[in-house]
C-alpha positions, 0 to 999 in steps of 0.5 A: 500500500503507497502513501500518498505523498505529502502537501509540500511546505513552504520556507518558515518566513513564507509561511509567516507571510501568507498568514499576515497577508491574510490579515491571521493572527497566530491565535487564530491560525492556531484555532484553525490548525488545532494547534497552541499559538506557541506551536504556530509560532515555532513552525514560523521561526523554524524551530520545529517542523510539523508532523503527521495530520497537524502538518497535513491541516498546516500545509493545506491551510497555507495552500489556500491562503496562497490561492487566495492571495493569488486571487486577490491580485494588487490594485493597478497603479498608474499605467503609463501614458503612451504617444498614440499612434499616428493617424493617416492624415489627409493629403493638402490641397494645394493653395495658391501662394500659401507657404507650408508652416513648420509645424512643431515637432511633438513633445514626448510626454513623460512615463510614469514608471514605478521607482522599485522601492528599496529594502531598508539596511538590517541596523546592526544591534551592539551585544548590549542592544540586542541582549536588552531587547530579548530581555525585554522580550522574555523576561516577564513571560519566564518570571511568570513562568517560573511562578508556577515551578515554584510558587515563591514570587521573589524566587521566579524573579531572581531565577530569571535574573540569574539565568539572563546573567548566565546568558550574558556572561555567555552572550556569544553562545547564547546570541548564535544559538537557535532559541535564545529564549529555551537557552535562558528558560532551561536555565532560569528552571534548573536554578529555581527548581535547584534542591539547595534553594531548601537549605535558604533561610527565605524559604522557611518563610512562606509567602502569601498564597493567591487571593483566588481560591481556584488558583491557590488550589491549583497552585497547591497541585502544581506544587505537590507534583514531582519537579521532574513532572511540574516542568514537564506540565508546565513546558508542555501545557503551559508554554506550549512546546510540542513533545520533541522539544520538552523532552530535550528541553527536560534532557529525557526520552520521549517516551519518557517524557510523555509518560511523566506528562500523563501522570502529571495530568492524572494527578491534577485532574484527579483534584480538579475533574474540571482541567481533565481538559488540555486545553482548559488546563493551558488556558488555566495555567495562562490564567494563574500565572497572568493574575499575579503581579510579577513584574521583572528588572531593569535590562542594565540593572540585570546586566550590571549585576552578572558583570558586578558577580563576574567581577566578583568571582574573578577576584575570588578565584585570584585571591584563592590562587595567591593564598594557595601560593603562598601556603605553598611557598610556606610548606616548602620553606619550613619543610625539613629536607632530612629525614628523622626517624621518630623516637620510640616510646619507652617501655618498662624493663622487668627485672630492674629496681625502679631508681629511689631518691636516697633516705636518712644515713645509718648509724654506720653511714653516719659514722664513716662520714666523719671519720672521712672527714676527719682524715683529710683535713690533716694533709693531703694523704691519701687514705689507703685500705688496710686490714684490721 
């Protein structure tokens, strides 16, 4: 059995420009397709492709919105005036003593062509101008974002922070790279959900839940779910990336992925039957996070401090390598240059008499003593032994 072959697709900025040129917003391109606009907006950046009967709506879509731009021909503009065509004229009578006059030679009427428009230049952004405006571009939507990981407001903002100053710091990767915006994200989500944020002591404070009882109960929900599950509901259901991307997004398998999509589903659709509902559950999700004022800084401030923290770290890592310099130089100064074995430890000796300060003389100790004594005070002799 032969597949038929698929409806072709035309380049990613084509396919932005039958949409505009039909007057379609991306939300409603996507209604049509049954797609999330996020989707629609990838497949017109070229991030991802689409597959299976979402291409096939997609492509045909796109079919008729180029049959109805071909339809719909430009209004014509000025056409140019052209000399018109010289008609016989009939042969003069001659007149009897009447010279010709000259007659004026025609003037050639100008045409009206249409000067081609030039294409403005590309204005060439410096690093700071262009990281300012993705900056601006992202950052509220990922602060958002980050809100639903973790539930703390001050936390989503300073992990968004920490991730654009990451991005900063490596500007040239982040700037070549094909989704700027998923670099950024993928950062701001692995600081936020980071397990040493339990050991901060802000964290033992808990901050005020959302005044909306439905989105303090799903809030709670969100949050009961493992992280690795939380991310992967909030990138598919929330952000709206299509399964590939969240998996890569995630680091796992697909399979993996999908798997860890569908228990997250059962867990808040088994606490609130009404998101049962994909579409129900993005829009509540949208919703959630759109209804807290979480508003993100300054693109200098922000670039100001990963500069300040670069700075900071550099120093750091230059005074570590002086002091282990100099302990180094230190060791090598007062270290000994012979080897001196150890003393042992003393061990008693049985067999011995232990030593005894000496007591009060005898009698006879005392005796001998003076007798001594008395010898050698006469004279220089020396006393000699002799037997009694």
């Amino acid at each position: 059995m032969t597949r038929s072959p698929a409806t072709p697709l035309p380049p990613p900025k084509a396919r932005r420009r039958l949409r505009e040129t039909a007057a379609l917003t991306q939300t409603q391109l996507a209604d049509r397709v049954g797609v999330t606009p996020a989707t629609v907006r990838a497949w017109e950046s070229g991030r991802t492709t689409p597959r299976g009967r979402k291409r096939e709506a997609y492509a045909k879509l796109l079919k008729t919105l180029a049959e109805e731009e071909t339809v719909r021909a430009p209004e014509p503009g000025p056409e140019p005036k052209l000399e018109p065509a010289a008609k016989p004229q009939p042969q003069p009578q001659p007149q009897p003593e009447t010279k010709p006059q000259p007659q004026p030679e025609p003037q050639p009427q100008p045409q009206s062509q249409p000067q081609p428009v030039a294409a403005p230049e590309p204005v060439a952004l410096t690093p700071a101008q262009a990281f300012d405006a993705l900056y601006a571009f992202s950052a509220p939507a990922l602060v958002r974002q980050t809100f639903l990981l973790t539930g703390r407001r001050e936390q989503a903002r300073e992990s968004v922070e920490r991730a654009f100053q990451a991005a900063w710091e490596h500007w040239p990767e982040v700037a070549r790279d094909r989704d700027p915006v998923g670099w950024v994200r993928a950062t701001a989500y692995e600081y936020a959900l980071s397990p040493w944020q339990r050991l901060r002591p802000r964290h033992r404070h808990p901050e005020p839940p959302p005044a909306d009882p439905g989105d303090r109960t799903l809030l709670n929900t969100l949050l009961r779910l493992p992280p690795r599950h939380r991310r992967t509901l909030v990138l598919y259901d929330g952000v709206g990336l299509d399964l590939p991307e969240t998996a890569a997004e995630t680091e796992a398998s697909t399979p993996a992925t999908a798997n860890r999509l569908l228990r997250a589903r059962e867990a808040v659709a088994g606490r609130l039957p009404a998101l049962a509902d994909p579409q129900v559950l993005h829009r509540r999700l949208a919703e959630l996070a759109s209804n807290e004022r979480l508003r993100a800084a300054e693109p200098p401030t922000v670039r100001r401090g990963g500069e300040r923290r670069a700075r900071l770290r550099t120093r750091a890592a230059i005074a570590f390598t002086v002091a282990l310099i100099g302990t180094t130089a230190l060791t090598v100064r007062t270290a000994p240059t012979h080897y001196e074995p150890p003393v042992s430890p003393g061990q008693a000796v049985r067999g011995v008499p232990q030593r005894v300060a000496p007591g009060a003389l005898s009698d006879e100790e005392l005796e001998l003593r003076q007798k001594l004594r008395d010898q050698v005070q006469d004279g220089p002799q020396r006393l000699s032994p002799r037997l009694e």
